[in-house]
C-alpha positions as CSV (number, residue, x, y, z in Angstrom):
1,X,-5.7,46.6,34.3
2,X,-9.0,45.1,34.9
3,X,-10.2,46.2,31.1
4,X,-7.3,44.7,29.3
5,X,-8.0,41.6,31.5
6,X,-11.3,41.6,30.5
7,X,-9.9,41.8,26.4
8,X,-7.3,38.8,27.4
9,X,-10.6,36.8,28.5
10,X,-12.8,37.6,26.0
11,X,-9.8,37.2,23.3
12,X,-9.3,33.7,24.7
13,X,-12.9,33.0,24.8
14,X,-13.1,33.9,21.0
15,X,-9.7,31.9,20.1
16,X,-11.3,28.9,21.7
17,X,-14.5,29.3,19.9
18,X,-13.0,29.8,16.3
19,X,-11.0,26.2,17.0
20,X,-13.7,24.3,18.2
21,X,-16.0,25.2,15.0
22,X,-13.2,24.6,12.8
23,X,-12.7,21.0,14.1
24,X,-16.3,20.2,14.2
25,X,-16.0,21.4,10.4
26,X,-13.4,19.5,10.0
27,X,-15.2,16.4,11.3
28,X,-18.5,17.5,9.4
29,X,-16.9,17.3,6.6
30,X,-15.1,14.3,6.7
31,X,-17.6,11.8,8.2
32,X,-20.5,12.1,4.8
33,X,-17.4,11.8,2.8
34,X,-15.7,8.5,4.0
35,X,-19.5,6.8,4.6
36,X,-20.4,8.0,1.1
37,X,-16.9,6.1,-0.1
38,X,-17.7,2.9,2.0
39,X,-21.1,2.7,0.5
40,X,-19.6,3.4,-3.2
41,X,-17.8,-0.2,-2.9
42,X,-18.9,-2.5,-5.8
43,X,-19.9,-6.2,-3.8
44,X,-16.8,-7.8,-6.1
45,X,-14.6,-4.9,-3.8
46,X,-16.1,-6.2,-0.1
47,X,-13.8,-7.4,1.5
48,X,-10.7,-6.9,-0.8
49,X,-7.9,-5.2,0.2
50,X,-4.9,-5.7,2.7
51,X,-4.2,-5.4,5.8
52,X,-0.6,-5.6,7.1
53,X,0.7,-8.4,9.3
54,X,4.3,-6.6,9.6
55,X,6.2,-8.6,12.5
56,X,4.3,-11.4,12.4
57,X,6.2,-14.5,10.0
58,X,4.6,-16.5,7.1
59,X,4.4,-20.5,7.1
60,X,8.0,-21.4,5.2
61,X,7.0,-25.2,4.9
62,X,3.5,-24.6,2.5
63,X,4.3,-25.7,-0.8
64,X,3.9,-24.8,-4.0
65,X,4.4,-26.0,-7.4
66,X,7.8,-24.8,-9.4
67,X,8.1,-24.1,-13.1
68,X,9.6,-27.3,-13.8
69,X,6.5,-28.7,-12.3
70,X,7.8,-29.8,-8.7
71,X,6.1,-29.5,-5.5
72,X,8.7,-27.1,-3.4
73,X,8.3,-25.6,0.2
74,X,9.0,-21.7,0.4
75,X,11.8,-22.5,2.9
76,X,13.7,-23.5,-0.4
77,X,13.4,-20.1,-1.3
78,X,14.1,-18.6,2.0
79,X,18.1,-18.3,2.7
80,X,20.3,-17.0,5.2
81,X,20.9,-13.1,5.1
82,X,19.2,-12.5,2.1
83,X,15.7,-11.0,2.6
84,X,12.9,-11.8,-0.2
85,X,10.4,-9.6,-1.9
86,X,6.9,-11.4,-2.4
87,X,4.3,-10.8,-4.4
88,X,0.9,-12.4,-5.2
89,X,-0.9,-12.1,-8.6
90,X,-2.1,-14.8,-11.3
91,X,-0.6,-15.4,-14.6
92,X,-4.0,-14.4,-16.7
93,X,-4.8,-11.2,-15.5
94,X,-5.5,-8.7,-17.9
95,X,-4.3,-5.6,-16.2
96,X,-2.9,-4.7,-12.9
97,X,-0.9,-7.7,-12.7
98,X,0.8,-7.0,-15.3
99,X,1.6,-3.6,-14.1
100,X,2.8,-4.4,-11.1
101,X,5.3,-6.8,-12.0
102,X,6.8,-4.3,-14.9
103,X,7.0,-1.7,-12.1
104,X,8.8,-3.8,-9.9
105,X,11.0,-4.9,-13.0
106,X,12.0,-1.1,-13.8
107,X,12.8,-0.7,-9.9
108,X,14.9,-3.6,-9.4
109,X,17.0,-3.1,-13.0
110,X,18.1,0.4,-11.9
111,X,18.9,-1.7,-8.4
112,X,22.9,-2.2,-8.5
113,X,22.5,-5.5,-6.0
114,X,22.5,-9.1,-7.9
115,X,20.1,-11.8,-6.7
116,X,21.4,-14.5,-5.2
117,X,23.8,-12.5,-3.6
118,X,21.5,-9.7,-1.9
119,X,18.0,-10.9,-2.0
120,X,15.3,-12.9,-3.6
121,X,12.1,-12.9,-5.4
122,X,9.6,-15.1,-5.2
123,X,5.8,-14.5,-7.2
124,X,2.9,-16.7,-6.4
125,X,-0.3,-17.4,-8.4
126,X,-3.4,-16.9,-6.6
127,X,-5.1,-18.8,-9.5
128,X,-5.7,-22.8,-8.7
129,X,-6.2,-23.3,-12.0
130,X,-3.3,-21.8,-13.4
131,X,-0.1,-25.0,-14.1
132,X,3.2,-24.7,-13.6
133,X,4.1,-24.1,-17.1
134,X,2.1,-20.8,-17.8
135,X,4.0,-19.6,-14.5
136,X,7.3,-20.9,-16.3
137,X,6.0,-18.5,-19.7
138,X,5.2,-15.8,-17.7
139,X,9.1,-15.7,-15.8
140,X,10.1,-16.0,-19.5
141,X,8.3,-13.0,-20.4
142,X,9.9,-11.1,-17.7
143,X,13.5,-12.3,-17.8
144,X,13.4,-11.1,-21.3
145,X,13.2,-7.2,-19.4
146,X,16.7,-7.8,-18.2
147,X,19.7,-6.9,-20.3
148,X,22.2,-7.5,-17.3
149,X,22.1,-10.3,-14.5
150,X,19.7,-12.3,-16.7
151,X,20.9,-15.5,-15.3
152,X,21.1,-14.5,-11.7
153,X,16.8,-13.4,-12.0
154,X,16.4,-16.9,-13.9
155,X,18.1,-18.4,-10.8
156,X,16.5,-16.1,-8.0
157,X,13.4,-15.2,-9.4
158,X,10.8,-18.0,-8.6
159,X,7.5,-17.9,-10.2
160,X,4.9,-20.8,-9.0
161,X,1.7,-22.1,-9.4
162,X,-0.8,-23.3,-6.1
163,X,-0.5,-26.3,-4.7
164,X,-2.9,-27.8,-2.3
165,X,-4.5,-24.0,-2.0
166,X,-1.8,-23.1,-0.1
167,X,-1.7,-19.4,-1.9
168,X,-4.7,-18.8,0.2
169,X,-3.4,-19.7,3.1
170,X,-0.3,-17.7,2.4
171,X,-2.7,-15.0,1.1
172,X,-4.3,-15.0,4.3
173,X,-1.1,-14.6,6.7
174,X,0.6,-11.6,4.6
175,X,-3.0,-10.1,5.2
176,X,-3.8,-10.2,1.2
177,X,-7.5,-10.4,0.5
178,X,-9.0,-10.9,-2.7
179,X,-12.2,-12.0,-4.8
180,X,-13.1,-14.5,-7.7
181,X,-15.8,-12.6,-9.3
182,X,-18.1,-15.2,-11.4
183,X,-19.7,-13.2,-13.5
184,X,-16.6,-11.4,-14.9
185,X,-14.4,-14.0,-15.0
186,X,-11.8,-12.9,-12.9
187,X,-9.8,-12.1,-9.6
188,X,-10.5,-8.6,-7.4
189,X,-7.3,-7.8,-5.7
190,X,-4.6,-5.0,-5.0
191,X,-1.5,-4.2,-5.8
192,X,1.4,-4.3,-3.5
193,X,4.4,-6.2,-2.9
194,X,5.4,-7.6,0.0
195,X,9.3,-7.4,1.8
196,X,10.4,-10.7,4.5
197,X,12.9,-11.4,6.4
198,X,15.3,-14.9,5.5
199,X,13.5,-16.1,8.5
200,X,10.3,-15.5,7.2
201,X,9.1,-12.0,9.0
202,X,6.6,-9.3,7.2
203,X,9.0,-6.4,7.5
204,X,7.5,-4.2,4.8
205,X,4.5,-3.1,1.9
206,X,4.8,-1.4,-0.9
207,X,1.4,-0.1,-2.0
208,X,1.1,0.4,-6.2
209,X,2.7,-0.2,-9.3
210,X,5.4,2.0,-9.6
211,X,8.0,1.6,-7.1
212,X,10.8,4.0,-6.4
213,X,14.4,2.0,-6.2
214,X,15.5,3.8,-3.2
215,X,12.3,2.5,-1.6
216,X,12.9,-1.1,-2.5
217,X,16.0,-0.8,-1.5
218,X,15.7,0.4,2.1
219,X,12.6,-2.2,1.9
220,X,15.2,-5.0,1.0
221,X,17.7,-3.5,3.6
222,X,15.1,-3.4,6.3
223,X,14.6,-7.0,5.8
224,X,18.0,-8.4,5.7
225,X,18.3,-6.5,9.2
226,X,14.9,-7.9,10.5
227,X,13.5,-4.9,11.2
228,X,10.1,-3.7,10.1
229,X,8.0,-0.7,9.9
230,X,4.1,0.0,8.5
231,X,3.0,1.7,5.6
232,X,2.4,5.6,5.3
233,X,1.5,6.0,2.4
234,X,-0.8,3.2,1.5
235,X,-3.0,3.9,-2.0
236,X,-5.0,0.7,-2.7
237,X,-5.7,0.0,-6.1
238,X,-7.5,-2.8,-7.5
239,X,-8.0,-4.7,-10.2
240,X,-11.1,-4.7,-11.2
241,X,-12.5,-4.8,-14.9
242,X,-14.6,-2.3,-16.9
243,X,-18.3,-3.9,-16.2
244,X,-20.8,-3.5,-19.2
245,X,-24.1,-3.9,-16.7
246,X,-23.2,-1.4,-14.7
247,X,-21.7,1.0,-17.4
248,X,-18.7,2.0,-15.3
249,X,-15.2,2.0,-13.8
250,X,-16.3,0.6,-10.5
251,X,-13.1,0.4,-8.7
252,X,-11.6,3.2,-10.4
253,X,-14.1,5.4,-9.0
254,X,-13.9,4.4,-5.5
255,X,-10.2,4.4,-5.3
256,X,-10.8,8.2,-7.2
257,X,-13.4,9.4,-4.7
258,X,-11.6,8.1,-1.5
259,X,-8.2,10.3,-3.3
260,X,-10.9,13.3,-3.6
261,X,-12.5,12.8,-0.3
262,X,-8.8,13.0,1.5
263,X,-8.2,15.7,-0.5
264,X,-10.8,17.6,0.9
265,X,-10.1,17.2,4.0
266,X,-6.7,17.7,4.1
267,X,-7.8,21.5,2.4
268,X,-10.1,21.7,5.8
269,X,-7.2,20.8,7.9
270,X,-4.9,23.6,6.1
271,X,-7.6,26.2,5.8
272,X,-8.4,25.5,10.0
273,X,-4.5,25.3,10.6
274,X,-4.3,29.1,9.0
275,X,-7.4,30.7,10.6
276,X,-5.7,29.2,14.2
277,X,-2.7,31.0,12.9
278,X,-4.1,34.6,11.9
279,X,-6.2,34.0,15.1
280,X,-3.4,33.6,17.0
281,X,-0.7,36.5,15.5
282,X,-3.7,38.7,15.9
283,X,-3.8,37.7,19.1
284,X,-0.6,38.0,20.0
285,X,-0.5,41.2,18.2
286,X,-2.9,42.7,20.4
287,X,-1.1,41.7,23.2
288,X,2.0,43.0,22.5
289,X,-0.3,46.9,21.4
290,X,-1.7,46.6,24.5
291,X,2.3,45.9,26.6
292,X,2.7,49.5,24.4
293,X,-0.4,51.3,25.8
294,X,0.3,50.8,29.0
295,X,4.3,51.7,29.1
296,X,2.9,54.7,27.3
């Protein structure tokens, strides 16, 4: 009795040891790989991002400037029962905008709600400089993506320019942070979309440029209910241009070493979570040769 005691303890001892060097790995591991990520950031990319102000509700009476060239406050946009899905971007840019709002124009086509009736949209440039009647090409452009319920997206689907730099106020209170970059010639941001309440609550983000319809969907019915919940699965990526000086990808290669470093860990994670395991049926195992001994 008092050796297999002695084996219980010392098994134990060596059970406990194995875990705490696989979290310190863990943590070793992890640590050089995030700091090395932070450091990658360009200086256009400090700062940029978003951070989610889900529950808290969005200034309804900033205005903006329509496509027919009127100043209008959001609240005109904002009606009873029908949640609205938000988005920031600016008419000009040359890439992710673009992507964004053809992703979320594939989702909501294979969407069988109408706007008007269920929910709707409303697109903000973050541009000053951009006029009402570039915002009234680009909604054009993208009612032209719409074989059915074309009129009910040239109704419900609002596209406007600033007025009185209230985008960057709005900007600010959906938690939306971006960067004019001089030198390039155009806006650091990221890509998401952004689900409110009638009432004017952050109930929901959608991270990327490909959205799945059932996602919008529970986004949209999430809002009409007033209920909101955070991100999981939140990817950032930014729009950033290809910069000759510095002869690279810059924000492709920080969004593509964060993915890697997360990778890595999670293979740390898995590979401590299975040497815990074997520790333990071997452990157990032992036990149970031991129970056999002794009845012996």
């Amino acid at each position: 009795m008092a050796v297999q005691a002695v084996q219980v303890v010392e098994q134990r001892r060596r059970f406990g040891a194995v875990r705490l060097v696989g979290l310190v790995a863990v943590l070793a591991a992890a640590i050089p790989l995030w700091s090395q990520t932070n450091k990658a950031v360009p200086a256009p990319l400090k700062g940029v991002g978003l951070d989610e102000q889900v529950g808290k509700s969005i200034d309804l009476n900033l205005e903006f400037t329509n496509e027919k060239g009127h100043q209008q406050p959001l609240k005109d946009f904002f009606k009873e029962g029908r949640p609205v899905l938000l988005n920031l971007v600016y008419y000009n840019c040359p890439m992710l905008c673009n992507l964004l709002l053809n992703g979320q124009v594939e989702a909501l086509r294979k969407i069988p709600w109408t706007p008007g009736d269920k929910y709707e949209v409303v697109t903000v440039s973050i541009n000053p400089d951009e006029t009402f009647d570039l915002a009234a090409a680009k909604k054009r452009m993208y009612l032209a993506g719409f074989d059915n319920n074309r009129a009910a997206f040239a109704a419900h689907w609002h596209f406007l320019a600033d007025y009185a730099d209230n985008a960057k106020k709005l900007a600010d209170q959906i938690g939306f942070h971006y960067r004019w970059d001089p030198r390039l010639q155009n806006y650091a941001h990221t890509a998401a979309i952004t689900f409110l309440s009638s009432s004017g609550k952050i109930c929901r983000y959608l991270y990327g440029i490909k959205f799945k319809p059932l996602d919008m969907r529970l986004a949209f019915t999430e809002a009409s209910e007033n209920k909101f919940s955070f991100s999981v699965d939140r990817l950032l990526l930014f729009c950033y241009h290809y910069d000759p000086k510095a002869n690279s990808y810059a924000a492709f290669a920080v969004n593509f070493m964060r993915v890697g470093a997360v990778l890595i860990v999670l293979f740390l994670v898995f590979f401590v979570w299975r040497l815990f395991r074997t520790e333990k049926s071997k452990h157990h195992a032992e036990k149970e040769e031991a129970a056999l001994t002794k009845e012996r």
